[in-house]
N, C-alpha and C positions, 0 to 999 in steps of 0.2 A: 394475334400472335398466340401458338400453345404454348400453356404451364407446362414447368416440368414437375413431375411428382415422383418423388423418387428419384428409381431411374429411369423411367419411362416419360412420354410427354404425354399430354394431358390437349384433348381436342375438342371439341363438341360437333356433332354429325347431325344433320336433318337428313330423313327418312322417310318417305311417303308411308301412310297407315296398313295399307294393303300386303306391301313387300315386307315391312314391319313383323306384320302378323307372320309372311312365312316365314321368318329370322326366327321369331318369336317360338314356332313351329317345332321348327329344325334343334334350335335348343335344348326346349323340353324332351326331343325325343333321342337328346345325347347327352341329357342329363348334367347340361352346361347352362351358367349364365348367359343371357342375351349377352352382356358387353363381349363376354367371353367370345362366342361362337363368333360376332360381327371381327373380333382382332383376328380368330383364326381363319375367315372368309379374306379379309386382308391379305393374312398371310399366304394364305394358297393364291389370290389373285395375283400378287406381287411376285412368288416366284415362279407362277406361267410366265409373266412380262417380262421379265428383269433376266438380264443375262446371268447364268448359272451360276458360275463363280465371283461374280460381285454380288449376288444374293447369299452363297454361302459366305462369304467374308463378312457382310453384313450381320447375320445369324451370328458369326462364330464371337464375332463385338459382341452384341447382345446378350448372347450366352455370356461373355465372360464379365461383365455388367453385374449381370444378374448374380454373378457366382461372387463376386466381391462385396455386393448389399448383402448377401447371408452370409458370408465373412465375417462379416463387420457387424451384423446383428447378432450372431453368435459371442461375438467379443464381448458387443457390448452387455448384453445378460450373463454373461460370465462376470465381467465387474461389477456390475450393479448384486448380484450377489454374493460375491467377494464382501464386499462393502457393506450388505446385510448381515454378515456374518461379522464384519468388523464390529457394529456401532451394537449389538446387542449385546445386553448381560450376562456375563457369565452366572452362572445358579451352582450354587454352591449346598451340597449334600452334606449329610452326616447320618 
């Protein structure tokens, strides 16, 4: 069964060595991480397959997924330095 991380799920892939290397390849010469280029090989696989508009609905989840985890990580670094700001000393001049 996949982890979830995040808000993504979390898989592990076997790969033969060969095709590997041209992943490996293709990457480097777009300046991406392997995991990277393998999700977006995914992703274009999936939306040749997949009926158009159940691939864009599925996308448009995802996206808004994704826009609510930097929501909510922006919130959260905003209190945590609220908070830093609370617990420190004031310095008193003269």
């Amino acid at each position: 069964m996949p982890a979830r991380q995040g808000g993504k799920i979390y898989c592990q892939l076997l790969i033969d060595p060969h095709r590997y290397a041209l992943i490996e390849e293709m990457a480097v010469q777009a300046d991406m991480r392997v995991t990277a280029m393998i999700r977006e090989l995914v992703y274009v696989a999936l939306e040749s397959k997949i009926n158009a508009s159940v691939y864009r609905e599925a996308k448009a989840r995802d996206e808004a997924i994704w826009a609510e985890s930097i929501r909510k990580r922006v919130e959260g670094r905003l209190r945590s330095r609220a908070k830093t700001h609370e617990t420190q000393p004031e310095t008193v001049t003269k």
